[in-house]
DOGU-421498 format. One record per residue (C-alpha): x, y, z; residue in one letter. Coordinates in steps of 0.1 Angstrom, whole numbers, padded with zeros to 4 digits, always signed. Layout:
XYZA;...
//
This chain:
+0510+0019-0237X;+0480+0031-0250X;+0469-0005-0267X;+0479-0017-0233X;+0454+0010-0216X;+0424+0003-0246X;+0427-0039-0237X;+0423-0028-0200X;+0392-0011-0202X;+0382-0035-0231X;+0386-0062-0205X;+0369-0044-0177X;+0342-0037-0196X;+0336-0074-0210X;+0336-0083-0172X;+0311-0054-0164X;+0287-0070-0189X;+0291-0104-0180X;+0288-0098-0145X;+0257-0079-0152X;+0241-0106-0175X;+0248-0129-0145X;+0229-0108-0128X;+0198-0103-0147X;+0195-0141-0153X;+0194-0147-0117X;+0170-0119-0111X;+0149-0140-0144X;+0154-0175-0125X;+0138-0160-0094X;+0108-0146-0111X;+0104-0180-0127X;+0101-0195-0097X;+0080-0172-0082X;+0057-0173-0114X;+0057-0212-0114X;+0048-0214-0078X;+0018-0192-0085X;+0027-0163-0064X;+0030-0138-0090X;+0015-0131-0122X;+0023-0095-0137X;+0050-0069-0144X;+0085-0060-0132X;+0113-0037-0136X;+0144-0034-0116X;+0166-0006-0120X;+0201+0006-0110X;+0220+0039-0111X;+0195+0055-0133X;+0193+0021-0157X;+0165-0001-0159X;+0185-0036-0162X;+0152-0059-0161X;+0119-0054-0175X;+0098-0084-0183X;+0060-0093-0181X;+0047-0123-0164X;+0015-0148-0168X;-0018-0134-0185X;-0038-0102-0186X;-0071-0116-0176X;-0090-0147-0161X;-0095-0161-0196X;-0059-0171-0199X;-0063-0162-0235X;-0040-0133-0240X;-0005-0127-0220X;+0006-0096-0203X;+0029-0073-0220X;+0051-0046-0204X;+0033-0016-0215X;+0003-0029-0197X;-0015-0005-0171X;-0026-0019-0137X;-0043-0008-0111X;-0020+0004-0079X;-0046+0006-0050X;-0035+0030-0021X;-0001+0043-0037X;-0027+0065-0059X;-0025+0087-0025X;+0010+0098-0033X;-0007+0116-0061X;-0038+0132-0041X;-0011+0141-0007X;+0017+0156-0034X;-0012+0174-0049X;-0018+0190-0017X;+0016+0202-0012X;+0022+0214-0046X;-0007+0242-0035X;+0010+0242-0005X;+0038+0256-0022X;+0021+0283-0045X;+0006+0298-0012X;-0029+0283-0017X;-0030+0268+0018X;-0018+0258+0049X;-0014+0224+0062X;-0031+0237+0098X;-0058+0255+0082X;-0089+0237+0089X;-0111+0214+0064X;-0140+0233+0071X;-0124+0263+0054X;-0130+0250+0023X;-0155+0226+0026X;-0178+0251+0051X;-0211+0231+0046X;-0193+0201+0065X;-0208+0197+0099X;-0194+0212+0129X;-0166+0186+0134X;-0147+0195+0103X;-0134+0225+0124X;-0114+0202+0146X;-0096+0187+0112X;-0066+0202+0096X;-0054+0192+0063X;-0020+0179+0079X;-0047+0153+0101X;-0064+0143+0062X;-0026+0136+0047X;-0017+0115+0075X;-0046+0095+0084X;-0055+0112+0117X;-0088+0131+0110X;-0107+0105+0132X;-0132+0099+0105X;-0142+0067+0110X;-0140+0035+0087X;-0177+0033+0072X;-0190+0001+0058X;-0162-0015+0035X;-0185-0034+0018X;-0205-0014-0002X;-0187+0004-0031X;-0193+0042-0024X;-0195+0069-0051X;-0182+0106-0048X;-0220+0113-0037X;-0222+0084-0013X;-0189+0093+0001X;-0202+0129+0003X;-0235+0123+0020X;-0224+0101+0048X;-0199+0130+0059X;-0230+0154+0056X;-0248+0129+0078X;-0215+0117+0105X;-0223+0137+0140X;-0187+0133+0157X;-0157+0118+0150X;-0139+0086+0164X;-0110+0103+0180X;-0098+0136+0189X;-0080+0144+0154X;-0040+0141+0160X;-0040+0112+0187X;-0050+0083+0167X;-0043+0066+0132X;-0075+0051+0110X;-0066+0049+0073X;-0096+0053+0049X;-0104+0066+0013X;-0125+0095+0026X;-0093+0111+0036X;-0084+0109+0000X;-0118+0119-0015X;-0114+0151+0008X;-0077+0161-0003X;-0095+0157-0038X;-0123+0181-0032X;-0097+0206-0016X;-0076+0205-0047X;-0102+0212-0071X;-0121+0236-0048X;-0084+0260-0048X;-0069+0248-0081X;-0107+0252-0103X;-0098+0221-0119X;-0112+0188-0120X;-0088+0170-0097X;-0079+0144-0128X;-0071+0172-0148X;-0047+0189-0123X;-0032+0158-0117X;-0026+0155-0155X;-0014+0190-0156X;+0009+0193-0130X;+0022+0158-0123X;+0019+0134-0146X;+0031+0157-0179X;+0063+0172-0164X;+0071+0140-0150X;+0064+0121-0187X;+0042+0101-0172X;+0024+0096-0205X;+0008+0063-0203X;-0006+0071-0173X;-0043+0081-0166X;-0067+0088-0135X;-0097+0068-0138X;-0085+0049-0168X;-0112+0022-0175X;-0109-0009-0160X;-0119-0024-0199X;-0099-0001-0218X;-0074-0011-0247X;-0040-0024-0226X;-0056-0027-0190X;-0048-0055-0173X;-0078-0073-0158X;-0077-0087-0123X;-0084-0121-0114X;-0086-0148-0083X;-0064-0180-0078X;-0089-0195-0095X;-0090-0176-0126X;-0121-0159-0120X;-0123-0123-0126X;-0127-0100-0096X;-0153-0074-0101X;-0138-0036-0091X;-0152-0027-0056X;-0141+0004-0057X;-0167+0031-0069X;-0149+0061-0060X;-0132+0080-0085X;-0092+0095-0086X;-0075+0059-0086X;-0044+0066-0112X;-0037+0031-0135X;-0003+0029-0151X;+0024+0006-0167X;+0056-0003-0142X;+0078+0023-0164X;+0055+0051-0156X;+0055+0044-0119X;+0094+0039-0122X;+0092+0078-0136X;+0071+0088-0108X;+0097+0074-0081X;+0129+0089-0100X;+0115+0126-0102X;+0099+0126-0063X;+0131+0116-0053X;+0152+0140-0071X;+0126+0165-0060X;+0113+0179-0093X;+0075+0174-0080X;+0077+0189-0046X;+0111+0202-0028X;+0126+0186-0004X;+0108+0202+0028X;+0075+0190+0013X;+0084+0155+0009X;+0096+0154+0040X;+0059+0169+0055X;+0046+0145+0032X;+0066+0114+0047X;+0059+0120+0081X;+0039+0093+0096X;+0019+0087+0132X;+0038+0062+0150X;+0027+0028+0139X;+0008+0043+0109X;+0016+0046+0072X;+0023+0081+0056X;+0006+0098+0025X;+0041+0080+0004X;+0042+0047+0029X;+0074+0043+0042X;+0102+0064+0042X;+0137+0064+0057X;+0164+0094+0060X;+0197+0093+0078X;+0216+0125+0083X;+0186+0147+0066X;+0186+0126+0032X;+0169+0107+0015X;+0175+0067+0022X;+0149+0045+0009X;+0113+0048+0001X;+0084+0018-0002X;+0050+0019-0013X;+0023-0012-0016X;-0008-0010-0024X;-0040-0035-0034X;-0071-0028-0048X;-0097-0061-0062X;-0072-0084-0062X;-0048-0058-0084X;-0015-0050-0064X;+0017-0032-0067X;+0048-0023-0052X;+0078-0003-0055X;+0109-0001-0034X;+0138+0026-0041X;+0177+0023-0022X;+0179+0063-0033X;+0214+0051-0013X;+0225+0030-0035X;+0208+0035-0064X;+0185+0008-0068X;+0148+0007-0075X;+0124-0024-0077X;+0084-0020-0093X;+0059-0047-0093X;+0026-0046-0105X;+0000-0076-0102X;-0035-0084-0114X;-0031-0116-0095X;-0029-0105-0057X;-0014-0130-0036X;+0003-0110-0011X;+0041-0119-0020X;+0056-0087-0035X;+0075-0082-0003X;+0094-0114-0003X;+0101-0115-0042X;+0119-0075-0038X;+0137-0093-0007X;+0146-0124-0031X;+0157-0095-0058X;+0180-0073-0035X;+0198-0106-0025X;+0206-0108-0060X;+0217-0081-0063X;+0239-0081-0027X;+0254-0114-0042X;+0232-0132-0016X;+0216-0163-0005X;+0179-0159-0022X;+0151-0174-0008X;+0117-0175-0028X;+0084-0172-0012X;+0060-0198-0005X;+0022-0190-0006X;+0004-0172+0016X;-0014-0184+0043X;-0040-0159+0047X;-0051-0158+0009X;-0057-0194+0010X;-0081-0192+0039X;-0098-0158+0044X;-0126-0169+0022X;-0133-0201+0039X;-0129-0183+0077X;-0156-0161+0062X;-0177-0182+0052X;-0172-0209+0078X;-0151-0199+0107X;-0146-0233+0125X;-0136-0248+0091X;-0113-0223+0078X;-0098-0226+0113X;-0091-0265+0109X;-0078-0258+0074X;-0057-0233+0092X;-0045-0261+0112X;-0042-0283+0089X;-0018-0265+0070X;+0004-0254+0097X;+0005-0295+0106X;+0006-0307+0069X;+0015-0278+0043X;+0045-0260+0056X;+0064-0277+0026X;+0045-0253+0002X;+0027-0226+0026X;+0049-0197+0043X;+0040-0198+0082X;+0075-0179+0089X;+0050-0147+0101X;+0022-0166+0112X;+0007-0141+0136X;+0010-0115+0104X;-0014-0142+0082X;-0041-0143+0113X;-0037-0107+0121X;-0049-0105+0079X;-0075-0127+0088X;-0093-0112+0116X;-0086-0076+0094X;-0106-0094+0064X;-0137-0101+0091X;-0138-0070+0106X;-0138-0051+0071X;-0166-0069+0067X;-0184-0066+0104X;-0178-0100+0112X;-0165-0087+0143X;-0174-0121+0169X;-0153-0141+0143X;-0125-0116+0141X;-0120-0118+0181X;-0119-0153+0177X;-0092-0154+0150X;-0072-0121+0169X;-0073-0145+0198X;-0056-0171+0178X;-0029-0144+0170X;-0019-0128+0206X;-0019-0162+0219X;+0011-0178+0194X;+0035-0147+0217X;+0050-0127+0186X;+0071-0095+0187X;+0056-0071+0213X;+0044-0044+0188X;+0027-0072+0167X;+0008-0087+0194X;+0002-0054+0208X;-0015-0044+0175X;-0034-0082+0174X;-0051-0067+0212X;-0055-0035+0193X;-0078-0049+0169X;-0103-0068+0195X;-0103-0031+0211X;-0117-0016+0177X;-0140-0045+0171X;-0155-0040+0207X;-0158-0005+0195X;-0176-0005+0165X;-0201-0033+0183X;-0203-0004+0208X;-0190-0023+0239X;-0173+0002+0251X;-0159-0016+0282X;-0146-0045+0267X;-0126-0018+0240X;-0112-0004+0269X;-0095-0038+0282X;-0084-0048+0246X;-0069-0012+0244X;-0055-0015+0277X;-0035-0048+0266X;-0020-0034+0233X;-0011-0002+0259X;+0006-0031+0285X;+0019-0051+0259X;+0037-0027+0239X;+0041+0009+0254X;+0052+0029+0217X;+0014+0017+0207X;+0004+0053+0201X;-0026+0044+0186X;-0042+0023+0213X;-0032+0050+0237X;-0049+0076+0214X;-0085+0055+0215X;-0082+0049+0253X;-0075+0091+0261X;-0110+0093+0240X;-0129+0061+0255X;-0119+0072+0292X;-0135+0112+0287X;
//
């Protein structure tokens, strides 16, 4: 009986492992097609029930094509650095140090008048109504500092809209270091990164140190680092995999704080992205950020026990549909491996040319469907327009936005496509003409909370 018993779970086992090395080479065959089609070009792990299962690094570590990535390689990870800055906040939430309705201008008092109406729960969830400043020019600390010392009101009544900008984040900063008496990297350090045994990571590590990667464009060209702002954290994919186990099993913050922390306005991301609970636990979480071409993502099922990190110093937009390609793996389902992406392969050209990148737009939707992914083509022009606006190219933005609304998509993303033409009327100060875009998002999709936010202050 007992040999019986020890060739049963023998057996079971052997099928276990095979089943599991079936899996992992699937997971390896989609990643080599994803890395031979050019839409990815850096690190993964995928892990399940607490065990990482794949790890592998793909492609090179800089535009030189001289030297390949390895897995203990840092990246850059763009706006999931504000988990750090928003759990920051809480943690001093926690020890009594503040409150999230006490007021910005209680300590930062030199702020003009406006930072009254702001409340540390408007900074963590992108409400404050500060508005986007120029995108193009790479702001320091200072900069950052002075054009809030010199901003006379703010775009919105704080609460009633969503805008999401760094100088959010740079304030969160400032507030931690102003209660903690730290340098924010060092509390960061101190009371994140070691308990967690986060060891290879590091706020403001440099962009040439020993074991970054460096980011590059589809054509191999290095992308110089817009960002001149400092408290971006850089980090390999098992650090980031650390991060997401001990948030989730609340060893950072408790449970109540994650949950502040997660809640978003209505259309907007929160200070941890997306976040799903059903019956008052945790479900899922999913975070994806870009910074200079650099991206990253990670997904956790907290459910059913799987996580998925990415990190890329190749941006091309596709993270989303290789996780998707992954979890059908591991579902035992029909995988489907993204094509490129639209809007990367003509931003540049719109900018520079907006009647030609518009026919090359055309042109591939007619000719290049084969090896370009139109399956959410308002999403790609939506990008577009974003890309010109960023940059106060706000004519050619209506005209690509108009594009967009016209091909009919869901409500809420058309909605958001009329949105957009409302903000670009308002930043060119046409205040009527925001007012009718507004208006549209409003009619089109009623649940647009923040068109409905901008029209309450455009109609005082």
């Amino acid at each position: 009986m007992y040999k019986f018993i020890l060739l049963a779970g023998l057996l079971l086992l052997a099928y276990y492992t095979k089943a599991q090395q079936n899996t992992v080479a699937r997971i390896d065959s989609v990643m080599q097609v994803a890395y031979q089609r050019g839409i990815f070009n850096g690190n993964i792990l995928v892990a399940k029930k607490g065990k990482i299962i794949y790890e592998k690094a793909w492609g090179y570590a800089d535009g030189s094509r001289k030297k390949l990535l390895t897995t203990d390689m840092r990246f850059d990870i763009g706006s999931i650095s504000k988990e750090f800055n928003g759990t920051g906040i809480m943690i001093l939430k926690e020890r009594g140090k503040l409150s999230l309705d006490d007021p910005i201008s209680k300590f930062m008092p030199l702020l003009p008048s406006w930072a009254q109406q702001v409340k540390i729960r408007h900074l963590i969830n992108y409400t404050s109504g500060i508005p986007l400043f120029d995108a193009t020019s790479a702001e320091t600390d200072s900069q950052i500092l002075a054009n809030l010392m010199a901003l006379k009101s703010l775009s919105f009544e704080p609460g009633s809209a969503y805008i999401y900008n760094h100088y959010n984040v740079y304030l969160q900063e400032r507030i931690i270091e102003k209660l903690s008496g730290l340098p924010y990297a060092d509390f960061i350090t101190q009371n994140i990164l070691a308990p967690c045994g986060m060891n290879n990571t590091t706020v403001d590590y440099p962009l040439n140190g020993a074991g970054m990667a460096r980011a590059f464009n589809s054509e191999f060209v290095e992308t110089p680092y817009a960002q001149a702002m400092t408290g971006w954290v850089r980090l390999p994919v098992t650090d980031l995999y650390k991060w997401t186990e001990n948030l989730h099993n609340y060893k950072v913050i408790s449970k109540a704080s994650f949950k502040e922390l997660a809640a978003n306005f209505a259309g907007g991301e929160s200070s941890l992205g997306s976040v799903g609970f059903e019956n008052d636990d945790l479900a899922w979480h999913q975070h994806q950020g870009s910074n200079s071409n650099y991206e990253a993502l990670f997904y956790s099922n907290v459910k059913e026990g799987i996580t998925i990190v990415m990190m890329t110093n190749n941006q091309q937009l596709k993270v989303h549909g290789i996780k998707s390609a992954i979890l059908a793996v591991l579902k035992n389902e029909v995988v489907t491996v993204p094509k490129k992406s639209v809007y990367l392969e003509i931003r540049e050209k719109v900018l520079a040319n907006p009647d030609s990148g518009l026919a090359l737009y055309r042109q591939l939707k007619a000719t290049g469907q084969n090896q370009y992914d139109f399956s959410f083509e308002i999403g790609d022009l939506i990008s577009t327009g974003k890309y010109l606006e960023r940059r106060s190219h706000f004519d050619d933005a209506v005209k690509v936005f108009t594009i967009a609304v016209a091909l009919k998509g869901k409500p809420a993303d058309t909605s958001y496509g009329y949105e957009l033409m409302g903000q670009c009327y308002f930043k060119k100060g046409d205040k009527q003409e925001a007012i009718k875009y507004y208006t549209k998002a409003l009619q089109t999709d009623p649940a647009n909370k923040n068109a409905e936010g901008m029209l309450s202050t455009l109609m005082k």
